[in-house]
C-alpha positions in Angstrom: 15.0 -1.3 18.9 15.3 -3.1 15.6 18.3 -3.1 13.7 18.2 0.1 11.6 20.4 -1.0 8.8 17.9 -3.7 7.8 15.0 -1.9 7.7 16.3 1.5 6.8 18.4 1.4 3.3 20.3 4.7 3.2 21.7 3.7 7.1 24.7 2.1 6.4 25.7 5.1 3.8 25.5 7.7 6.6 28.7 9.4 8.4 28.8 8.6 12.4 27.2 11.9 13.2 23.9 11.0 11.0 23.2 8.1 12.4 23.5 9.3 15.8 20.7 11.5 15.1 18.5 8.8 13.2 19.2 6.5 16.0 17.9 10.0 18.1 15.1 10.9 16.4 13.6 7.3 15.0 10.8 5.5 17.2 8.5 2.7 16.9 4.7 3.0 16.3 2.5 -0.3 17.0 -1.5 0.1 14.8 -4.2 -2.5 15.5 -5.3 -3.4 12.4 -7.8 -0.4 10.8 -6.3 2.2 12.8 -5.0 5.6 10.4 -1.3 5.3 10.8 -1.3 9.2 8.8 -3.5 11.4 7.2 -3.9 13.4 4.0 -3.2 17.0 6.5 -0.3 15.4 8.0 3.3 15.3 7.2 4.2 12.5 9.3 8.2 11.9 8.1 9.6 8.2 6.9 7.0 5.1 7.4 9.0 1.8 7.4 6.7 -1.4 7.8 8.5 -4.0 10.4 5.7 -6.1 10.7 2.2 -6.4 9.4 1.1 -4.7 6.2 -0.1 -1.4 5.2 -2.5 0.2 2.5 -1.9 3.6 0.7 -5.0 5.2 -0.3 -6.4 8.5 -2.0 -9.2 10.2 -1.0 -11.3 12.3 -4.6 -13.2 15.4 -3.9 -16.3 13.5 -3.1 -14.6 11.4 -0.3 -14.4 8.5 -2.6 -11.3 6.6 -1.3 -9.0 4.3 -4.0 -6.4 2.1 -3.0 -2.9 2.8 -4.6 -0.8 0.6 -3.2 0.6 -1.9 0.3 3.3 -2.3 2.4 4.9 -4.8 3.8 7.9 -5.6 6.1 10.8 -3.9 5.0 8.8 -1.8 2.6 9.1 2.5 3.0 6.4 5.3 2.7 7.6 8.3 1.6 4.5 9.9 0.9 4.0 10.7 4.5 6.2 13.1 4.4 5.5 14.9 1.2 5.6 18.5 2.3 9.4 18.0 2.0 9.1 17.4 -1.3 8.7 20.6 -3.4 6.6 20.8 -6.6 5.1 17.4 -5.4 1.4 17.3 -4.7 0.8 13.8 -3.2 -1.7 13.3 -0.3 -2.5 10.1 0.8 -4.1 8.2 3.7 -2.4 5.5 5.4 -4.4 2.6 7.4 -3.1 -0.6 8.8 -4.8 -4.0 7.3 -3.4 -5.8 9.9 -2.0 -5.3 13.6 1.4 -3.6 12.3 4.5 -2.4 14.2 6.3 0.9 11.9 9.6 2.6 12.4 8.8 6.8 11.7 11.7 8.9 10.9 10.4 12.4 11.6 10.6 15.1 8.7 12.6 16.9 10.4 15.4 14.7 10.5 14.8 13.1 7.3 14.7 16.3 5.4 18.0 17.8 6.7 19.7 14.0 6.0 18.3 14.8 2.7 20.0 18.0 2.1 23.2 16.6 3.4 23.6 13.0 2.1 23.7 12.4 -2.0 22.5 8.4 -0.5 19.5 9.7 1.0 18.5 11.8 -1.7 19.0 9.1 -4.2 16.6 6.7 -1.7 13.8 9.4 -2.3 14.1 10.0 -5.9 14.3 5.9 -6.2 11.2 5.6 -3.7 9.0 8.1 -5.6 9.9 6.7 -9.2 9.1 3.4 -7.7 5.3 4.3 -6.3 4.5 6.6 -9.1 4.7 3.5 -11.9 2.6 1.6 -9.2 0.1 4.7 -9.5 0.5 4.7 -13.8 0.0 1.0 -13.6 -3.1 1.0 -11.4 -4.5 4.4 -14.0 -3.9 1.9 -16.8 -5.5 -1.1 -15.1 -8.4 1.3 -13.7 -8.6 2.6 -17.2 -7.8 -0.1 -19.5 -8.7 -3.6 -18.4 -12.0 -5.1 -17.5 -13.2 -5.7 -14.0 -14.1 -8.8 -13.7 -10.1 -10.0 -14.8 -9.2 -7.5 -12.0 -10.8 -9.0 -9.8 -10.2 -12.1 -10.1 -6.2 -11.1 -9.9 -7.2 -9.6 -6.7 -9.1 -12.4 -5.5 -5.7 -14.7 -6.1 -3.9 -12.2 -4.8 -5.1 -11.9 -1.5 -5.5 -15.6 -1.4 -1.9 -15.7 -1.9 -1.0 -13.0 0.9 -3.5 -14.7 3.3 -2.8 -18.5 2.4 -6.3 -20.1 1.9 -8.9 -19.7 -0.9 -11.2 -17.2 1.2 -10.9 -13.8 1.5 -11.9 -11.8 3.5 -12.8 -8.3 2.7 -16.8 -6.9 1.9 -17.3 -5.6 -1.7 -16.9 -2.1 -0.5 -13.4 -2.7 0.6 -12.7 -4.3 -3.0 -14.4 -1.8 -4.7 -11.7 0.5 -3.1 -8.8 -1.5 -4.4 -10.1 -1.7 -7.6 -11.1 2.2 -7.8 -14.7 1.1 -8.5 -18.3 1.6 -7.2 -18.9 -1.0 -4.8 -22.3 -1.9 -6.7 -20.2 -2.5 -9.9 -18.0 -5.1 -7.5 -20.9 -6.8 -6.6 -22.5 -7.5 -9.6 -19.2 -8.5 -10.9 -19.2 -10.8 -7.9 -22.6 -12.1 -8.7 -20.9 -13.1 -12.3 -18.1 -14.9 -10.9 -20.3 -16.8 -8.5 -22.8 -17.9 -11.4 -19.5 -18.9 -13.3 -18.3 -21.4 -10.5 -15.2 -19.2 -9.5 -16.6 -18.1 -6.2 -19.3 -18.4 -3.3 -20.5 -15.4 -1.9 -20.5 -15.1 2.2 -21.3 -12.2 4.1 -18.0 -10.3 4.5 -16.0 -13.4 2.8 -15.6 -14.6 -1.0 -14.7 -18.3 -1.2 -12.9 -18.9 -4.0 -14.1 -22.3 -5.3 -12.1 -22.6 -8.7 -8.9 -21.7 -8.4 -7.9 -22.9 -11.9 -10.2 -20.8 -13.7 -10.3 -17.3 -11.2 -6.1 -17.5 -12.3 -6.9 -18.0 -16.1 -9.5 -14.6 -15.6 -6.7 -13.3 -13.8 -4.3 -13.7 -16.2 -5.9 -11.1 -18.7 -5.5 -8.1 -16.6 -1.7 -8.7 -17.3 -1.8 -8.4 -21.2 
């Protein structure tokens, strides 16, 4: 087992007696990467990333599925275990991008630390503040900026994440980042490739300008 107080940050605040039972109660989960690691009809309890990464997504009424947000070592999902939350709506999907190990604090256990330790409690309110502005921000982006400057900043993004200048994703999984139709991503695609920023592969984009994809990028920020 891991140690708890790195990955879990209310740990060292709790009394002897709670982190008996998180010690209990807390077990780790290994994904291959695209498994579900929880559903929209679940209410799994804490996700904490140890290795690997993670992607958040909502699902519309027509299935249509929109990426909100990722997770990476040390980062925590608290949107797993939303039922615990009252007045809170929030059902997402959760999938692994890559082969990922989690630790899952049940919602048993983390609810009833909730209602007894002001620390925990503060974590949630903290946690939920901190993915909602992810959310606003991706409404505003989604709402506000145009797609082929979004692109590109996910394009250097990933590039980033991945270190090398081709990514790999198809334009269906972009389009799902981006909260767009995938044929909309493609043609943008097709724009950026007649530009000289990238080459199109099946299932890859090579980016071939760096330079100029970060400039494009840069006006999704302003």
């Amino acid at each position: 087992m891991v140690d708890l107080s790195e990955y879990i940050p209310f740990y060292k605040g709790l009394d002897e007696m709670s982190k008996i039972k998180v010690r209990a109660s807390v077990h780790s989960l290994s994904f291959s990467a695209g498994d579900v690691v929880h559903t929209a009809d679940e209410c799994s309890g804490l996700i904490v990333v140890v290795s690997g990464q993670l992607k958040t997504s909502a699902l519309n009424e027509m299935g249509r599925e929109i990426n909100l947000f990722r997770l990476f070592s040390y980062d925590c999902c608290i949107f797993s275990a939303s039922c615990m939350m009252k007045n809170l709506e929030f059902d997402v999907l959760v999938k692994a991008v890559e082969d990922t190990e989690v630790l899952l604090l049940p919602t048993k256990v983390f609810s009833a630390l909730a209602d007894e330790n002001v620390s925990v409690l503060k974590f949630m309110n903290d946690i939920i503040s901190s993915r909602m502005s992810d959310v606003m921000w991706l409404m505003d982006q989604v709402l506000n900026k145009k797609l082929d400057t979004r692109l590109a900043a996910l394009l250097v993004d990933e590039a980033r994440i991945s270190g090398c200048n081709t990514v790999d994703a198809t334009h269906e999984e972009l389009a799902k980042h981006l909260g767009s139709a995938r044929e909309v991503v493609s043609r943008t695609l097709g724009y950026l490739q007649k530009e000289g920023e990238v080459r199109l592969n099946r299932g890859k984009i090579e980016i071939t300008d760096m330079a100029r994809l970060e400039n494009r990028a840069k006006e999704s920020l302003r």
